[in-house]
C-alpha positions as CSV (number, residue, x, y, z in Angstrom):
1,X,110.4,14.0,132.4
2,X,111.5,15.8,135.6
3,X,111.2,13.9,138.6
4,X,109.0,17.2,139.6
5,X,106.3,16.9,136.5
6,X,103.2,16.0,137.6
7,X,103.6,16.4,141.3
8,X,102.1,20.2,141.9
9,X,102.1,21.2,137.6
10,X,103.2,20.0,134.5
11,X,106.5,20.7,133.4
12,X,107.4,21.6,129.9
13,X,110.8,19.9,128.4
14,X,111.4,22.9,125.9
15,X,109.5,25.9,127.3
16,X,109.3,27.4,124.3
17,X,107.5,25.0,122.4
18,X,103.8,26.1,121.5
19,X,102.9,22.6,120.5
20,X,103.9,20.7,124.2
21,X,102.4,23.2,125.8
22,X,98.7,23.0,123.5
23,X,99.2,19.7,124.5
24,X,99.3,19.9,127.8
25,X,96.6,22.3,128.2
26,X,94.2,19.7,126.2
27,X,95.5,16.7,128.4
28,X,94.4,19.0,131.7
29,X,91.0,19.7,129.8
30,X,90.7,16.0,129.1
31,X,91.4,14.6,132.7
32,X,89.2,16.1,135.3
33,X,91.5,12.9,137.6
34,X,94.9,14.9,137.0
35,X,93.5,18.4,137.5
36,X,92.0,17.7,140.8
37,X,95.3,16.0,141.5
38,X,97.6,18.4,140.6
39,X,95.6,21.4,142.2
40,X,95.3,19.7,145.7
41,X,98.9,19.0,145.7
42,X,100.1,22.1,144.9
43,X,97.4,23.6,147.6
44,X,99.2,21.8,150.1
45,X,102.4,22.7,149.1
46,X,101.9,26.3,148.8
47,X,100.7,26.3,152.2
48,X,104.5,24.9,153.5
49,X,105.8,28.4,152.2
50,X,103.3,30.9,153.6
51,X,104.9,34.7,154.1
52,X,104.9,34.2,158.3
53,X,107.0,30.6,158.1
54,X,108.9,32.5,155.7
55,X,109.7,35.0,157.6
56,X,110.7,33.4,160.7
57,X,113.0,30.5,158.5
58,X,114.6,33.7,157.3
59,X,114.9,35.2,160.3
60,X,116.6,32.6,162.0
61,X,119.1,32.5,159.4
62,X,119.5,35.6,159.6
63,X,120.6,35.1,163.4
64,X,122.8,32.2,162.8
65,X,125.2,33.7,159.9
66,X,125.3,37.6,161.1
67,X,127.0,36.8,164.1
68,X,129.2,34.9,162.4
69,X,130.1,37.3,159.6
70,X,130.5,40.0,161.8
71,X,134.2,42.0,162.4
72,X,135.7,41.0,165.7
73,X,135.4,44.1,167.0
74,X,131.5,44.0,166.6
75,X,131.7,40.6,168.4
76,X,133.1,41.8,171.3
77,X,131.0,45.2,171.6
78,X,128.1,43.4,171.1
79,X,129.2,40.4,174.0
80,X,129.6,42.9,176.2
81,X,126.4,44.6,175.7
């Protein structure tokens, strides 16, 4: 079990096992507790990585490595500036 299972999902061990995955999909039916659960976490979560927060983590990453990847010429053309 991954430290990560039942935190936002479930995970399968072998993801190409039909059976775990039946059996998962019967223990969600079966346990209205975990569903609730697992859907409010993952709510929450997936609200940590909307496309605007994205953009601006990005974006200052962006700033922070292209100046620093830049040719030395560029550097100085764009000090200058």
């Amino acid at each position: 079990m991954s430290k990560f299972d039942e935190q936002n999902g479930l995970i399968l061990s072998d993801p190409t096992s039909s059976v775990e995955l039946a059996e998962m999909l019967c223990r969600l039916d079966r346990d209205q507790d975990l569903r609730k659960r697992l859907g409010e976490n993952a709510a929450e979560t997936a609200q940590k990585y909307i496309w605007d927060r994205n953009g601006r983590e990005l974006s200052m990453i962006f700033c922070d490595i292209v100046p620093r990847k830049a040719p030395a010429d560029t550097q100085t053309q764009t000090q200058e500036s």
